[in-house]
C-alpha positions in Angstrom: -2.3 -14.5 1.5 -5.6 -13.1 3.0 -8.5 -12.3 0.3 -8.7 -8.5 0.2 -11.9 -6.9 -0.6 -13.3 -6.0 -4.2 -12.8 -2.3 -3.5 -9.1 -2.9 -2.0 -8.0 -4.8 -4.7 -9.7 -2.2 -7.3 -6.7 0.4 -5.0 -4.1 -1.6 -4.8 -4.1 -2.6 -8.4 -4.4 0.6 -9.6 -2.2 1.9 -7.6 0.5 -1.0 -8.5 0.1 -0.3 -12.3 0.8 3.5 -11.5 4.8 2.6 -10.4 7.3 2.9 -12.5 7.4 -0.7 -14.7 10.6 -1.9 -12.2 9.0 -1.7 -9.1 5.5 -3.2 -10.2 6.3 -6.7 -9.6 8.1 -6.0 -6.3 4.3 -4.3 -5.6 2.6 -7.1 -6.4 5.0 -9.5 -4.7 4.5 -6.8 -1.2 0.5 -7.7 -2.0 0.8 -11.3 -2.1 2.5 -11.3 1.1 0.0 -9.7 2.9 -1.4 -12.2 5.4 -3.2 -10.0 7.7 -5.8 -7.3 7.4 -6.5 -5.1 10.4 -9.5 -2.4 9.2 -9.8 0.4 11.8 -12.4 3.2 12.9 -15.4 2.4 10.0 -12.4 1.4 7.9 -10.9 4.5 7.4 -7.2 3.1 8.2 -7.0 -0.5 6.4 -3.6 -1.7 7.6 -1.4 -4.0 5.8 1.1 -6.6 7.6 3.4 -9.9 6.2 3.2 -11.6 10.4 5.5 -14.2 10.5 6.0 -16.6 13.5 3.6 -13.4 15.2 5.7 -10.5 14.3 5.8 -8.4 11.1 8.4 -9.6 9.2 8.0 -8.7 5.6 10.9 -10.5 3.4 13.6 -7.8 2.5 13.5 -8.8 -1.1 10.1 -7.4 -1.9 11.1 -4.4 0.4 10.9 -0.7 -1.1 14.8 1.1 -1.2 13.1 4.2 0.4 12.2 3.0 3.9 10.1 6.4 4.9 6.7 7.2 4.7 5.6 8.7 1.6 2.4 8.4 -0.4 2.4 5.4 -3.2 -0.5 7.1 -5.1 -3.6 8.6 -4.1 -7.1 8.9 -5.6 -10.9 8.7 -5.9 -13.0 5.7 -4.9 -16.2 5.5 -6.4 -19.3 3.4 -6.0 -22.9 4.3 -7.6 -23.9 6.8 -4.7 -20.4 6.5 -2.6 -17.3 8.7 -3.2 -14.0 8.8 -0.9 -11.0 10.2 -1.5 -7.6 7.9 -0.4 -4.0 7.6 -0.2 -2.2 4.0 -0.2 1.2 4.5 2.1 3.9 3.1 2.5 6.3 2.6 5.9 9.2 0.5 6.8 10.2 -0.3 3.0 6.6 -1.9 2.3 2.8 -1.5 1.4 1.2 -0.2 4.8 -2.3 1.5 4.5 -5.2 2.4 2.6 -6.4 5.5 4.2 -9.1 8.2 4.4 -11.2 10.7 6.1 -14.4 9.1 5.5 -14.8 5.9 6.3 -14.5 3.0 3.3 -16.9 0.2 5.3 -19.9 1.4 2.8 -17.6 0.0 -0.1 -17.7 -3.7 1.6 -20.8 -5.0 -0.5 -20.4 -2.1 -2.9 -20.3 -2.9 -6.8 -18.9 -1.1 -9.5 -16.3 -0.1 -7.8 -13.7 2.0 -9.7 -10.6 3.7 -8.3 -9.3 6.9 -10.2 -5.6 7.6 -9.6 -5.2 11.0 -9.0 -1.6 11.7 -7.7 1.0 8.4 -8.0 4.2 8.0 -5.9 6.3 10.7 -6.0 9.2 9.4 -4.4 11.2 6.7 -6.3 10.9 2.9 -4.3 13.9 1.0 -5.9 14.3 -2.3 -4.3 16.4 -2.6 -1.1 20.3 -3.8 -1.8 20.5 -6.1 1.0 24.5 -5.7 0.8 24.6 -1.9 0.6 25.6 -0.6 3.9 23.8 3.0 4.9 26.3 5.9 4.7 27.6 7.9 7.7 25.6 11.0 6.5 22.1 9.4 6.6 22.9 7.6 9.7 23.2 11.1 11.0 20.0 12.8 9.6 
């Protein structure tokens, strides 16, 4: 696992506790697995990946049912004199990004940071059966 930042873990957790009591230690399990960081454009894209032998291979039991991208929870992150709003998404099954229209690199040697939760994931994230087979109608849509 790579350390994450103060302010991305003060996101991430908050965002984890938000999901449904099920899915919260498949979250966390999708956290620990992250192994590589990629920050983009003053850090307003923070990027997520589980690389093994140099491609992203996350394991498919901490994978998400839903496999789309949707919005795990978005909010407010604060700092004393910094605000940003930001969504945590998720693609492929899996954590992705930590995004926003302002950039988040101020909250690198930020303290005090707090993350309010404004809007959690609205779309359920059961885990993925690894036996169940995808039906002939969403193969087609």
């Amino acid at each position: 696992m790579v350390k994450l930042l103060p302010f991305e873990n003060a996101i991430l957790s908050k965002v984890g506790s938000s999901l449904p009591l099920e899915q919260r230690g498949q979250f966390a399990a999708q956290v620990a697995h992250i192994n590589k960081v990629q920050r983009l454009l003053e850090w307003s894209e923070i990027e997520f990946y589980c690389m093994r032998w140099f491609k992203v291979r996350w394991p498919i039991a901490v994978l998400f049912q839903d496999h789309s991208a949707f919005v795990l929870g978005a909010g407010t992150l604060r700092a004393p004199g910094i605000s940003a709003p930001v969504s945590v998404w998720a693609v492929g099954g899996h954590i992705f990004s930590i995004e926003s229209e302002v950039p988040l690199k101020p909250f690198r040697t930020a303290t005090d940071v707090s993350f309010v939760l404004a809007e959690a994931a609205a779309q359920p994230c059961a885990p993925a059966d690894p036996l169940q087979r995808p039906s002939a109608a969403s193969a087609v849509g």
